[in-house]
N, C-alpha and C positions, 0 to 999 in steps of 0.2 A: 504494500500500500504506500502510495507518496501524499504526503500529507502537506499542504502550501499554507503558506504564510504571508501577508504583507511585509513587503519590504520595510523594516525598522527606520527608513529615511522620514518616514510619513509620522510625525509628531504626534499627531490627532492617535493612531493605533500604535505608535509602538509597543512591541512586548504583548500584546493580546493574539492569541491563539486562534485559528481557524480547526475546527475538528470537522474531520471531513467525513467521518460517521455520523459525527450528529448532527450534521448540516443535510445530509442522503436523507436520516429520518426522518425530520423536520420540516422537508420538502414535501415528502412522499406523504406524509400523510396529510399535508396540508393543503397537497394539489390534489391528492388522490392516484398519482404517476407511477406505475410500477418502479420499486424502487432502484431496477437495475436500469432503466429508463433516466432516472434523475440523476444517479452516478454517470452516467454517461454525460450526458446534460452539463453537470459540475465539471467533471476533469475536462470536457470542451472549454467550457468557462476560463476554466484555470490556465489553461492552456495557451489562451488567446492573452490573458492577463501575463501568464509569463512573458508573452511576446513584445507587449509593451514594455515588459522592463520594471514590472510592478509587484511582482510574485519571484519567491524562490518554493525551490521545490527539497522535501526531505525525504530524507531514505527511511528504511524503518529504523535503524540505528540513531536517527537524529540527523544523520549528518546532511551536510548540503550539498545536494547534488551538484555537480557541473550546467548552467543556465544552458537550455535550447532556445533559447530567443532568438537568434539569427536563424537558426534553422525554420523555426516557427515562419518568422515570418518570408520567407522565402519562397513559402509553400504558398503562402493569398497574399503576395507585395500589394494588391489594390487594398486591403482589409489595414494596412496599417501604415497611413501614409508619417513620408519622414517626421512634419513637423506634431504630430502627434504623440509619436514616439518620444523625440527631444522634449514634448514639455508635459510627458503622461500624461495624456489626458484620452478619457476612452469614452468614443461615441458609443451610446448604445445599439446603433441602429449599426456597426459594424462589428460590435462584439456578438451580436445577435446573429449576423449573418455567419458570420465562425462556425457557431453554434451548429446554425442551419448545416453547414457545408461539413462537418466534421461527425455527425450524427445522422441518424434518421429518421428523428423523432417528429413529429410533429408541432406545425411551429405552433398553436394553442398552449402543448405541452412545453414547448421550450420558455415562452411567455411569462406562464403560470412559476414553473420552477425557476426562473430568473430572480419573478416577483417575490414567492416563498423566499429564495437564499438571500434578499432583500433585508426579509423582513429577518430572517434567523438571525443575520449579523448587525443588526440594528438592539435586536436583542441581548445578543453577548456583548455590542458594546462598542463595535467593529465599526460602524457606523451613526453617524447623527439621524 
């Protein structure tokens, strides 16, 4: 399991946790999404967030994985243009398509568990 973090640069979250189990349950029963459906959904998410430059990814040991973020975006160069990148900042409407492009879920369901993982991390704290 890799389990992602915001990057510690970000003042507002530093040091607050992403649990990427609790974040799968929380979703799934909140959308109603199969929950290997939501897992799917999330690690797209995270994925795309690595790409920007905004997530690290851990191993089960803790440790920090080596960043795919170049590779990431290499793969959808239109999904993450440069100046985006340079000042993090993430459209929804291109994180979404990620999503779209990297899964096969339905985009109602991808919508929903966006909304859900929203709300969970407003919750823990993760966001305002």
């Amino acid at each position: 399991m890799t389990t992602r973090m915001l990057t510690a640069t970000s003042e507002d979250v530093a040091g607050l946790t992403y649990d990427t189990d609790g974040a799968e349950t929380f979703c799934s029963r909140r959308t109603g999404v199969p929950r290997e459906a939501v897992g799917a959904i999330l690690r797209a998410s995270g994925d795309y967030l690595e790409g920007m430059g905004l997530t690290v990814a851990f191993g089960d040991d803790w440790s920090v994985l080596p960043s795919e973020g170049p590779e990431i975006r290499a793969h959808h160069p239109d999904l993450f243009p440069a100046s985006h990148v340079a000042e993090r900042y993430v459209c929804f409407a291109l994180l979404r398509e990620f999503v779209r492009r990297s899964t096969d879920a339905p985009d109602a369901d991808i919508d929903a568990v966006l909304d859900a993982e929203d709300e969970y991390m407003r919750r823990r704290g993760i966001r305002q």
